[in-house]
PDB file of N, CA, C and O in Angstrom:
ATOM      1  N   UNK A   1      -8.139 -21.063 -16.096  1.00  0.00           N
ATOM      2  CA  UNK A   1      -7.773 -20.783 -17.468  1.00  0.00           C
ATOM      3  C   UNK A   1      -8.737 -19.757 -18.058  1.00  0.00           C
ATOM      4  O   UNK A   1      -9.932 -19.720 -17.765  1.00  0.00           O
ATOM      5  N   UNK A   2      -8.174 -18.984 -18.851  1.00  0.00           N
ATOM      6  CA  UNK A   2      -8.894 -17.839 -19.335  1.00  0.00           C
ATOM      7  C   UNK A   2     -10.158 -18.446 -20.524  1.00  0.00           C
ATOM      8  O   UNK A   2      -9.903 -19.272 -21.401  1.00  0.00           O
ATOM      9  N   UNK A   3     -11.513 -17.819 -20.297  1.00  0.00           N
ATOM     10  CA  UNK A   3     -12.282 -18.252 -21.570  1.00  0.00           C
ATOM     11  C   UNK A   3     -11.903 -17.897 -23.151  1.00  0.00           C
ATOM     12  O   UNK A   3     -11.843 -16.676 -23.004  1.00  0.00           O
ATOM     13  N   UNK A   4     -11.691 -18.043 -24.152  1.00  0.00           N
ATOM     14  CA  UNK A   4     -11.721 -17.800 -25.410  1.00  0.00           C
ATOM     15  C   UNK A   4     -12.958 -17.054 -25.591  1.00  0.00           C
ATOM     16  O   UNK A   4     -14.031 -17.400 -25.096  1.00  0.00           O
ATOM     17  N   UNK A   5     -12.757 -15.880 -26.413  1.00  0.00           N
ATOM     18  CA  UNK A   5     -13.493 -15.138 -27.045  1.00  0.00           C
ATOM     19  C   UNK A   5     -14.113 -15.509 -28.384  1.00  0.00           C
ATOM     20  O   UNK A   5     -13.310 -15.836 -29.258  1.00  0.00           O
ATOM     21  N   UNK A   6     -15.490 -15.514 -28.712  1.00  0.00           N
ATOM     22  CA  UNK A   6     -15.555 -16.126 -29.875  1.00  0.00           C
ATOM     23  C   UNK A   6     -16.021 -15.025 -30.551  1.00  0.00           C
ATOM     24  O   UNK A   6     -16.631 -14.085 -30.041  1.00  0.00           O
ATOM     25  N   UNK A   7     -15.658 -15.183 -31.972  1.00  0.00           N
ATOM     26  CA  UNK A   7     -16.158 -14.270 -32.918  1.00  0.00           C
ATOM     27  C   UNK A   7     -14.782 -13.685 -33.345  1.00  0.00           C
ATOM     28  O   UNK A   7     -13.660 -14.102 -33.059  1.00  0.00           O
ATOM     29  N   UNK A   8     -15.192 -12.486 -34.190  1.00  0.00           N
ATOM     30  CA  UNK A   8     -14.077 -11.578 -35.042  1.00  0.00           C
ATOM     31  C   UNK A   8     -13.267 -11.177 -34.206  1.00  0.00           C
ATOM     32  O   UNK A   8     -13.721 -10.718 -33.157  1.00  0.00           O
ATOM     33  N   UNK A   9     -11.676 -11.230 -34.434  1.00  0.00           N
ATOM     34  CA  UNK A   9     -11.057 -10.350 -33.651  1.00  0.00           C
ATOM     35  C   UNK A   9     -11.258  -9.112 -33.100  1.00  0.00           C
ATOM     36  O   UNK A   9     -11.732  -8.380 -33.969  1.00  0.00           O
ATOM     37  N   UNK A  10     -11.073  -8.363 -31.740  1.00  0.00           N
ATOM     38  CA  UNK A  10     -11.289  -7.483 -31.053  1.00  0.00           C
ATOM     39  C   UNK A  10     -10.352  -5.829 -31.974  1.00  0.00           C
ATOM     40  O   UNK A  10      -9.371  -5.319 -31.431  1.00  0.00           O
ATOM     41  N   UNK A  11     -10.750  -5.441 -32.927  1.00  0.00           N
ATOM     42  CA  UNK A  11      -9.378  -4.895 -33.482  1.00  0.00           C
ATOM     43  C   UNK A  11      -9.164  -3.038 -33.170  1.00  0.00           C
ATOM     44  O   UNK A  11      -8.718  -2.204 -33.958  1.00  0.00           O
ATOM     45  N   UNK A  12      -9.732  -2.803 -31.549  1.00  0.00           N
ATOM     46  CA  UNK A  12      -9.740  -1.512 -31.043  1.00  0.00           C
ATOM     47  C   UNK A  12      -8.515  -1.583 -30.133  1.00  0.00           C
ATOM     48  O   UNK A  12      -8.036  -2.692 -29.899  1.00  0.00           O
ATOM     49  N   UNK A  13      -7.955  -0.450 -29.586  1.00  0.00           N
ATOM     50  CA  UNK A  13      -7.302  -0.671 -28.597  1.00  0.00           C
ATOM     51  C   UNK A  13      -7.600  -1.058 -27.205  1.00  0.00           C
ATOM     52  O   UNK A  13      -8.250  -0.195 -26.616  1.00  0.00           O
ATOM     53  N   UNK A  14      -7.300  -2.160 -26.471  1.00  0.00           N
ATOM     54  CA  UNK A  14      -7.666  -3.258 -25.427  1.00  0.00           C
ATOM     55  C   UNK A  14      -6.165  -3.068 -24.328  1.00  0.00           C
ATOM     56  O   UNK A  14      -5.057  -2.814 -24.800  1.00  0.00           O
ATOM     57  N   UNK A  15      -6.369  -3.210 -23.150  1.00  0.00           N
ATOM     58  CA  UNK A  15      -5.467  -3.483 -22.187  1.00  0.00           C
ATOM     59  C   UNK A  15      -5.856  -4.811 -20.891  1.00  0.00           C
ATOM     60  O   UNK A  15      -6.598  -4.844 -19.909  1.00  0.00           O
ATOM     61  N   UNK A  16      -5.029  -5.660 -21.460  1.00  0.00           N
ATOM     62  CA  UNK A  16      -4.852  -6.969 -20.237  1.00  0.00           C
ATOM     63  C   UNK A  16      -3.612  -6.625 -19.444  1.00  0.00           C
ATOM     64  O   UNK A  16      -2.443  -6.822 -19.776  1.00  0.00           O
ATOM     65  N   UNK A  17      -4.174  -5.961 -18.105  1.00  0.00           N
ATOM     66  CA  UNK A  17      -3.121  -6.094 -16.850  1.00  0.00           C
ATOM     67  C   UNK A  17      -3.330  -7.456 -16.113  1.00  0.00           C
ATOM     68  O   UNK A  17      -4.446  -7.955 -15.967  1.00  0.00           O
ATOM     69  N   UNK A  18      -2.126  -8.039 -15.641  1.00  0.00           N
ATOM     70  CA  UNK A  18      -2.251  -9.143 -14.495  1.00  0.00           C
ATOM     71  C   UNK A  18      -1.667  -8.690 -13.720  1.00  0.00           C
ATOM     72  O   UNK A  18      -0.995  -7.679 -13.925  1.00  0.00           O
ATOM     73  N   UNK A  19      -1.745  -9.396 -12.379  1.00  0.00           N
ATOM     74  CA  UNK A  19      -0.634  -9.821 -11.676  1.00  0.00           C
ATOM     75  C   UNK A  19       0.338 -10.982 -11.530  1.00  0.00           C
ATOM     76  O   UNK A  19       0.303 -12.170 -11.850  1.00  0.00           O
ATOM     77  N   UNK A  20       1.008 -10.378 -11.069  1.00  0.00           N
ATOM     78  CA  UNK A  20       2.372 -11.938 -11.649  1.00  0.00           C
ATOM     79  C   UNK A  20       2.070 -12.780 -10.226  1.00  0.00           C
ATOM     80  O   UNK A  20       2.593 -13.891 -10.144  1.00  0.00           O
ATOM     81  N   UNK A  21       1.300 -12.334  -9.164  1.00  0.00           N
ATOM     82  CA  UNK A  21       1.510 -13.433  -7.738  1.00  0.00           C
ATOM     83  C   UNK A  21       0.235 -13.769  -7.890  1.00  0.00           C
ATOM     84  O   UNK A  21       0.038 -14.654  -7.058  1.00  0.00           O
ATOM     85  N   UNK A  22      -1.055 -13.500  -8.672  1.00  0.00           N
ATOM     86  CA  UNK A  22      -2.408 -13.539  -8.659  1.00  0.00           C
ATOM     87  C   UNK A  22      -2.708 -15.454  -8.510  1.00  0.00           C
ATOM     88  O   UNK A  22      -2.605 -16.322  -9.376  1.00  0.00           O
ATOM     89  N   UNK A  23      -2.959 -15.523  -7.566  1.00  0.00           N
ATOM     90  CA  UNK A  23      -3.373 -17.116  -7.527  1.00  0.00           C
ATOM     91  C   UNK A  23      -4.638 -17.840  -7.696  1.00  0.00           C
ATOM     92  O   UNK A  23      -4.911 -19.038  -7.768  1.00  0.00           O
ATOM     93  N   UNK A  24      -5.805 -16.013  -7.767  1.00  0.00           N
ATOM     94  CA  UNK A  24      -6.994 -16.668  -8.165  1.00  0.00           C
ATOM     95  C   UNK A  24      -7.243 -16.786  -9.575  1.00  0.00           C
ATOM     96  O   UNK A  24      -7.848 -17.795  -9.939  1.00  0.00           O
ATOM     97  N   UNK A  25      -6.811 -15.755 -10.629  1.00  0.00           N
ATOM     98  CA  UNK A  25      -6.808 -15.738 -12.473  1.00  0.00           C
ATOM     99  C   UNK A  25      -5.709 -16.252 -12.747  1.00  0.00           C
ATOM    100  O   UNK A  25      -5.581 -16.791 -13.846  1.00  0.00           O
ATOM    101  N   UNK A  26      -4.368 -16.215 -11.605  1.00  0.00           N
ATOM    102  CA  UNK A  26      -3.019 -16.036 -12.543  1.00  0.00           C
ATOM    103  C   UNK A  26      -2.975 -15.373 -13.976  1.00  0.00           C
ATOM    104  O   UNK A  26      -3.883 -14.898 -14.658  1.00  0.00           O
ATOM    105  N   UNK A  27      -1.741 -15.486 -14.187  1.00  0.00           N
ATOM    106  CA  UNK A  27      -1.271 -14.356 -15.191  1.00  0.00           C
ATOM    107  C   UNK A  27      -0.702 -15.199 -16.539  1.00  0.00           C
ATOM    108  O   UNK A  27      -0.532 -14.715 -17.658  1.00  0.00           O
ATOM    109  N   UNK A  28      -0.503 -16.318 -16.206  1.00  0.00           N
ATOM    110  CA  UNK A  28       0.009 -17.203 -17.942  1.00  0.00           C
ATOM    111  C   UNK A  28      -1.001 -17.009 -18.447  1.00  0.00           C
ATOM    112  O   UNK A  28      -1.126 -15.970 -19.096  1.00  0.00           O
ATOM    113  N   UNK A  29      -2.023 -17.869 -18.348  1.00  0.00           N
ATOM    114  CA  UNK A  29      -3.416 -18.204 -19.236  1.00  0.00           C
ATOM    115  C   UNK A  29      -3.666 -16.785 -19.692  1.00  0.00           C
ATOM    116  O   UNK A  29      -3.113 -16.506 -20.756  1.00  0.00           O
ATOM    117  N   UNK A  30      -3.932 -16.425 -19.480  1.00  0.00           N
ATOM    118  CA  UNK A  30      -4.180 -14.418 -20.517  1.00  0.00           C
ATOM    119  C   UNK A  30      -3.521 -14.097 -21.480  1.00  0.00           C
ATOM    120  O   UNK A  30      -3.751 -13.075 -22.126  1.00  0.00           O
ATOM    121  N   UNK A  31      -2.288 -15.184 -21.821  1.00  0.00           N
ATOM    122  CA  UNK A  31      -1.191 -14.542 -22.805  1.00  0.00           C
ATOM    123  C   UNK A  31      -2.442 -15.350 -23.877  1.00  0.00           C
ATOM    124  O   UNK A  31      -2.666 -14.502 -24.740  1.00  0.00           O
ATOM    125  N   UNK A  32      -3.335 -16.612 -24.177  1.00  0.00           N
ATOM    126  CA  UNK A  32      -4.673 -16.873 -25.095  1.00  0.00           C
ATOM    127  C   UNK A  32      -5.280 -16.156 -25.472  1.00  0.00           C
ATOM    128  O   UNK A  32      -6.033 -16.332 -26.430  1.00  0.00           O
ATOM    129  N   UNK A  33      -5.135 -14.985 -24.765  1.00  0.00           N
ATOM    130  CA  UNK A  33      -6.527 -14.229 -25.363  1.00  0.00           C
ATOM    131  C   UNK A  33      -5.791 -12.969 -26.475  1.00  0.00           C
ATOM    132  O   UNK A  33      -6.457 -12.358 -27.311  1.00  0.00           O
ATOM    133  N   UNK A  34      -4.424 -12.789 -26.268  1.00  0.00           N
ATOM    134  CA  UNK A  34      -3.835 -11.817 -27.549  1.00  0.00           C
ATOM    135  C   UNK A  34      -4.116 -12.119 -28.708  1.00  0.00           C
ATOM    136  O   UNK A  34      -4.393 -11.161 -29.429  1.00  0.00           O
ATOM    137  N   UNK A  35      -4.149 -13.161 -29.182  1.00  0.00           N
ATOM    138  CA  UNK A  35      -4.963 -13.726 -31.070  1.00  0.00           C
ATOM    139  C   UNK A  35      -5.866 -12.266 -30.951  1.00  0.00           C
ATOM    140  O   UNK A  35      -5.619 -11.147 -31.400  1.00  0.00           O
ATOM    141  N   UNK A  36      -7.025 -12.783 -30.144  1.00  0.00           N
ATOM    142  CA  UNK A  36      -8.255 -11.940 -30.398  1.00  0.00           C
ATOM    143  C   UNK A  36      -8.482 -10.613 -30.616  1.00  0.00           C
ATOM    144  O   UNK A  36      -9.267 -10.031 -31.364  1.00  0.00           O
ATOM    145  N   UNK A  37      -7.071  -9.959 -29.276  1.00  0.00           N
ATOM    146  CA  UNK A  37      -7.041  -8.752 -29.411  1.00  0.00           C
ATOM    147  C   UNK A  37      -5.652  -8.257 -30.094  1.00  0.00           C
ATOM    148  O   UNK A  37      -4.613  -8.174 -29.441  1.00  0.00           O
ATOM    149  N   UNK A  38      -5.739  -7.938 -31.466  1.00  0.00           N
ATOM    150  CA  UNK A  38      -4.615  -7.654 -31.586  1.00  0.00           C
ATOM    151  C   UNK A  38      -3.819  -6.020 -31.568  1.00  0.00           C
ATOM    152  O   UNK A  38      -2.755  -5.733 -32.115  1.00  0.00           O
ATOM    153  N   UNK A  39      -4.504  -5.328 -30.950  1.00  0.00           N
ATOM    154  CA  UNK A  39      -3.944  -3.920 -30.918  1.00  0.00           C
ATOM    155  C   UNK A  39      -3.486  -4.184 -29.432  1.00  0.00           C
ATOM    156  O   UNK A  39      -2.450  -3.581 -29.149  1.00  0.00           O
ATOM    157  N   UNK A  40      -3.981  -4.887 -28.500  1.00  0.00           N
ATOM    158  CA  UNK A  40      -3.791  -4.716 -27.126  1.00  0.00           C
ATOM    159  C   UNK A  40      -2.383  -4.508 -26.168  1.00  0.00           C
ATOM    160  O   UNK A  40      -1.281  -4.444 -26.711  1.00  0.00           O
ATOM    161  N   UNK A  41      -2.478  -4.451 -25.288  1.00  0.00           N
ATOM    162  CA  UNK A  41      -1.310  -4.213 -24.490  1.00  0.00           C
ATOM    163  C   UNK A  41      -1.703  -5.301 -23.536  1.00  0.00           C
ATOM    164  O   UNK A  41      -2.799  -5.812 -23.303  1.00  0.00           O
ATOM    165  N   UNK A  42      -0.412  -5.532 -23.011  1.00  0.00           N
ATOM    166  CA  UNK A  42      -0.507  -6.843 -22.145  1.00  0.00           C
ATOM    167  C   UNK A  42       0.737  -6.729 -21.378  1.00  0.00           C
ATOM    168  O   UNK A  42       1.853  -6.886 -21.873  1.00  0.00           O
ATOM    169  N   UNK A  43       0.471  -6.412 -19.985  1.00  0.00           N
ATOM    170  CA  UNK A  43       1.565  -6.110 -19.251  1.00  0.00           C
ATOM    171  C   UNK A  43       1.235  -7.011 -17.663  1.00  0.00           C
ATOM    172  O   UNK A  43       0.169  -6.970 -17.050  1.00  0.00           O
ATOM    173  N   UNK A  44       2.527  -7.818 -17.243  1.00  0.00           N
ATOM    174  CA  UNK A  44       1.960  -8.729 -15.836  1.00  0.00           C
ATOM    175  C   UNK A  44       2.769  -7.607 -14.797  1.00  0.00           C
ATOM    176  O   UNK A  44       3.851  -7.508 -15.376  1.00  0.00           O
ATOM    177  N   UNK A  45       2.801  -7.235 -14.298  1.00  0.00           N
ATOM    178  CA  UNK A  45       3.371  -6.515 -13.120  1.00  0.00           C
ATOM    179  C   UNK A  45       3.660  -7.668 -11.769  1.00  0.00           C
ATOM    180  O   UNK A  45       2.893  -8.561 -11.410  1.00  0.00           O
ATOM    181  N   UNK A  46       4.617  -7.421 -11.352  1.00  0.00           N
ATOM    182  CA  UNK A  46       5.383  -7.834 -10.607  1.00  0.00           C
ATOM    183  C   UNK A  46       4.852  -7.242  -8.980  1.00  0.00           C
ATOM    184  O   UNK A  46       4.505  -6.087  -8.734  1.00  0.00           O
ATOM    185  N   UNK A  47       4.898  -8.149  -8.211  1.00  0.00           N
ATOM    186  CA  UNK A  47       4.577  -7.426  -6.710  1.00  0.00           C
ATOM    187  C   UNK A  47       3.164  -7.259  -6.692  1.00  0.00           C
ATOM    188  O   UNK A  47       2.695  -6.570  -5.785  1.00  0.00           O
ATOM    189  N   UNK A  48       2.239  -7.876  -7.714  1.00  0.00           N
ATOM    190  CA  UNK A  48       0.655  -7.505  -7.295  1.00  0.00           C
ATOM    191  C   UNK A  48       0.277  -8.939  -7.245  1.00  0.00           C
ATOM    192  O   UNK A  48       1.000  -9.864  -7.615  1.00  0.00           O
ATOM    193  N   UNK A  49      -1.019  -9.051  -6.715  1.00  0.00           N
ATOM    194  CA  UNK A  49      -1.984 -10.159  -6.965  1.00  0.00           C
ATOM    195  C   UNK A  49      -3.030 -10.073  -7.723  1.00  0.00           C
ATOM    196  O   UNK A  49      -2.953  -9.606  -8.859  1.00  0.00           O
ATOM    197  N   UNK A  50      -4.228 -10.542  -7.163  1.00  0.00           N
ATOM    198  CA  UNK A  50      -5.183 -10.227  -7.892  1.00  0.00           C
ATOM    199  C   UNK A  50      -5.610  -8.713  -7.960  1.00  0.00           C
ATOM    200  O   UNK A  50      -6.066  -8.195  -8.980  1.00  0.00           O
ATOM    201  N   UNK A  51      -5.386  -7.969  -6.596  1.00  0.00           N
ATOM    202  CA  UNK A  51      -5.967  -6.566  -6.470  1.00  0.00           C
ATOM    203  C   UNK A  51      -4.803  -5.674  -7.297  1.00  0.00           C
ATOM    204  O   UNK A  51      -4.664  -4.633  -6.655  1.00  0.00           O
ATOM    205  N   UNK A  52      -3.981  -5.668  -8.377  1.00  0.00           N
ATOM    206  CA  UNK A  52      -2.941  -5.223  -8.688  1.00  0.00           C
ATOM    207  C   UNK A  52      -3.918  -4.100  -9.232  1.00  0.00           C
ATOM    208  O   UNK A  52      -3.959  -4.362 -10.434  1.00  0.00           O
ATOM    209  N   UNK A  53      -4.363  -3.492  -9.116  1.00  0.00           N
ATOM    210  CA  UNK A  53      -5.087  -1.639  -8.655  1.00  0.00           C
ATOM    211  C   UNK A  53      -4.862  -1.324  -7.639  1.00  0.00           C
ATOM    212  O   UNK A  53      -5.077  -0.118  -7.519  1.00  0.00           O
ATOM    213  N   UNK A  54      -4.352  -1.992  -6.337  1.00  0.00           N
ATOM    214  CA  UNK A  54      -4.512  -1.319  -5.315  1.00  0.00           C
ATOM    215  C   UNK A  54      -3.077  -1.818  -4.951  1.00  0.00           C
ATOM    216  O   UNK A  54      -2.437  -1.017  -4.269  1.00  0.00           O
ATOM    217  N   UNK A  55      -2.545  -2.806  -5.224  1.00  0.00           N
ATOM    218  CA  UNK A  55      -1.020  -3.003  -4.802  1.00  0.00           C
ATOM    219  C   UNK A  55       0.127  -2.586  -5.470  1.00  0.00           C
ATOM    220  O   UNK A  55       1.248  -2.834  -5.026  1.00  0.00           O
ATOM    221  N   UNK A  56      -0.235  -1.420  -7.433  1.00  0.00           N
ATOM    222  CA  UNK A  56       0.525  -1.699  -7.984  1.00  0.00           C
ATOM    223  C   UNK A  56      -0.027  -0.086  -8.484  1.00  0.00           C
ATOM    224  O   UNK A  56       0.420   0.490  -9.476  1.00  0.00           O
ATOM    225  N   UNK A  57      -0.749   0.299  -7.856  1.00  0.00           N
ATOM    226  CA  UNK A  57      -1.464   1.606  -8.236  1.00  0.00           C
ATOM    227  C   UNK A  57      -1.127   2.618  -9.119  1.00  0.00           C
ATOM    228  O   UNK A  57      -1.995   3.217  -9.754  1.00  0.00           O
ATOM    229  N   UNK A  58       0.616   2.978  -9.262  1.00  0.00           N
ATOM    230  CA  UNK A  58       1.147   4.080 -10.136  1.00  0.00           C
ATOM    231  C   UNK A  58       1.056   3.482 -11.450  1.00  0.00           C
ATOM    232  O   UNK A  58       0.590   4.117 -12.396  1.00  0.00           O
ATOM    233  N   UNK A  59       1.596   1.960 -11.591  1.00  0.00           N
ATOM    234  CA  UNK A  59       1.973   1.129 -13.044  1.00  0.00           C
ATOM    235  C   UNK A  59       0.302   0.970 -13.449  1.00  0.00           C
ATOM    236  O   UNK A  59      -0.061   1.053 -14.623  1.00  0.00           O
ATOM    237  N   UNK A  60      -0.436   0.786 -12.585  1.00  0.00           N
ATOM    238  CA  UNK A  60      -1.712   0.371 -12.874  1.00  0.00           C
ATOM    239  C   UNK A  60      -2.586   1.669 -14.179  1.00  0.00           C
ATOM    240  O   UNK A  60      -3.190   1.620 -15.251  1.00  0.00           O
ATOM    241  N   UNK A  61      -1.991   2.985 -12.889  1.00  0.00           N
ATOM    242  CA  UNK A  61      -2.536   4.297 -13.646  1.00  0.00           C
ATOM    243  C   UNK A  61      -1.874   5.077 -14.859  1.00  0.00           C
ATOM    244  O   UNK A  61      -2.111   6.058 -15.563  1.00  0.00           O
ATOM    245  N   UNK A  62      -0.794   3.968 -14.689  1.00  0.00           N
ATOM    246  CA  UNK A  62      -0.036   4.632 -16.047  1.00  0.00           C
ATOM    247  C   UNK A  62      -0.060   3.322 -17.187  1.00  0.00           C
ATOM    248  O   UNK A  62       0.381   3.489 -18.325  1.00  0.00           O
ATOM    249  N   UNK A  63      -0.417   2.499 -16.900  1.00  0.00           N
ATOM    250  CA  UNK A  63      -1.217   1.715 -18.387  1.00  0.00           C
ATOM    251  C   UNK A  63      -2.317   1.917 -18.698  1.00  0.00           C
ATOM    252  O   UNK A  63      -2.493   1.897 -19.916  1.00  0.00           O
ATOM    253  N   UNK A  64      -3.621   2.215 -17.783  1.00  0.00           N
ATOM    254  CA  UNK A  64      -4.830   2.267 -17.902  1.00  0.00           C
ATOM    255  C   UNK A  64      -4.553   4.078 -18.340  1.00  0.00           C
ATOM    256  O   UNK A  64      -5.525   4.396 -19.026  1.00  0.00           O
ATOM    257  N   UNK A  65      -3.790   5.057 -18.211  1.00  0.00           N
ATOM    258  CA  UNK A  65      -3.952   6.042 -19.026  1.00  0.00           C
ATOM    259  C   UNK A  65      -3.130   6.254 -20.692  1.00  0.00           C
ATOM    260  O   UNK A  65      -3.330   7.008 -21.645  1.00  0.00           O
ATOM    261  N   UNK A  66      -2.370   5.401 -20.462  1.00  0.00           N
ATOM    262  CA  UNK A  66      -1.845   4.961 -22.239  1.00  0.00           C
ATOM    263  C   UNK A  66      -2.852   4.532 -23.006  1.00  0.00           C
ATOM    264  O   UNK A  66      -3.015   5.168 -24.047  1.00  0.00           O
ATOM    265  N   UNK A  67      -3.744   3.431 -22.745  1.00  0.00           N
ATOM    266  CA  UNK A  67      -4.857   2.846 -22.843  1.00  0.00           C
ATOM    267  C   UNK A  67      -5.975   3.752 -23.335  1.00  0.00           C
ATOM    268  O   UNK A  67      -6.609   3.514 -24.363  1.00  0.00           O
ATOM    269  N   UNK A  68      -6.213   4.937 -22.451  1.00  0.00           N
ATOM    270  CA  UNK A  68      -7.489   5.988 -22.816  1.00  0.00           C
ATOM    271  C   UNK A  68      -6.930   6.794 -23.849  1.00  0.00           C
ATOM    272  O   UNK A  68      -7.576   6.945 -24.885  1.00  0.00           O
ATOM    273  N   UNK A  69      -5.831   7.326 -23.708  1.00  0.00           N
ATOM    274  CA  UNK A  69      -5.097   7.606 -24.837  1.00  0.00           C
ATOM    275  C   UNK A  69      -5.217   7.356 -26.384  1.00  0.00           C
ATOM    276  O   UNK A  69      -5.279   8.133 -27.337  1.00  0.00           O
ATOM    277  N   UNK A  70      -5.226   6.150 -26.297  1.00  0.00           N
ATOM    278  CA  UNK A  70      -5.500   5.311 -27.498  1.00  0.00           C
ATOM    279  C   UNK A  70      -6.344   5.006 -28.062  1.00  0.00           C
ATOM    280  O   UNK A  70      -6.625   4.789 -29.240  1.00  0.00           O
ATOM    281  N   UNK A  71      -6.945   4.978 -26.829  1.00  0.00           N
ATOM    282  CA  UNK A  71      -9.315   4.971 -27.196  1.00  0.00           C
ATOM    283  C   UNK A  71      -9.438   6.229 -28.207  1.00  0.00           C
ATOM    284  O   UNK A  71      -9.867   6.469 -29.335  1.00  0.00           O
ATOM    285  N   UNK A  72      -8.633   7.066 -26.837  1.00  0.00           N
ATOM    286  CA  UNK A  72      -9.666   8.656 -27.471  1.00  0.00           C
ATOM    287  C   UNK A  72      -8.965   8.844 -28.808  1.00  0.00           C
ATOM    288  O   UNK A  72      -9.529   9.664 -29.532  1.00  0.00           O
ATOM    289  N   UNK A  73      -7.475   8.078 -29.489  1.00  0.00           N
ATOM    290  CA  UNK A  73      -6.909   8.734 -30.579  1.00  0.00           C
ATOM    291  C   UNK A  73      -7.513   8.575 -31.719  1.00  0.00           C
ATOM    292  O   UNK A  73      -7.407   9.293 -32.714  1.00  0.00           O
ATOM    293  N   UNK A  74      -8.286   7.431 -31.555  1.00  0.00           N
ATOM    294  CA  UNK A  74      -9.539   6.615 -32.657  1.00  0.00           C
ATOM    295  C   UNK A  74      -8.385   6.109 -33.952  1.00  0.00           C
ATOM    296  O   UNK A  74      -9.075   5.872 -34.943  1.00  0.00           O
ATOM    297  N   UNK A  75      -7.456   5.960 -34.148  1.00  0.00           N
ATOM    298  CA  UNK A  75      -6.998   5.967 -35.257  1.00  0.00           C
ATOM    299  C   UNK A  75      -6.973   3.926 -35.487  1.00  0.00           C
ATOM    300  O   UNK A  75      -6.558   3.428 -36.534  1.00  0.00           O
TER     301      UNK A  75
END
């Protein structure tokens, strides 16, 4: 189960990828931690496990660059 974050909400832009077959974090328990972050993106991809960077690599590089996107837009 995912830890709880304590303190003020997270209110920058944040990205939680899972994997949907991941059997060591799994992927339910992470939907807890959106309260905290509320700008975030939260996407489980399908066909990865835990290494879903290396099994899921295009979806991986195209959330994690929406993501920088959003850093760098500062808004």
């Amino acid at each position: 189960m995912a830890r709880l974050p304590h303190g003020a909400p997270f209110d920058r832009p944040a990205l939680i990828l899972t994997g949907r077959q991941d059997h060591v974090t799994g992927y339910q328990d992470q939907f807890a931690l959106l309260p905290h972050y509320p700008r975030a993106s939260f996407a489980v991809l399908d066909v990865a496990g835990h290494n879903l960077h290396i099994e899921q690599a295009g979806l991986f590089a195209a959330h994690l660059g929406e993501w920088l996107d959003r850093v760098e837009a500062r808004d």
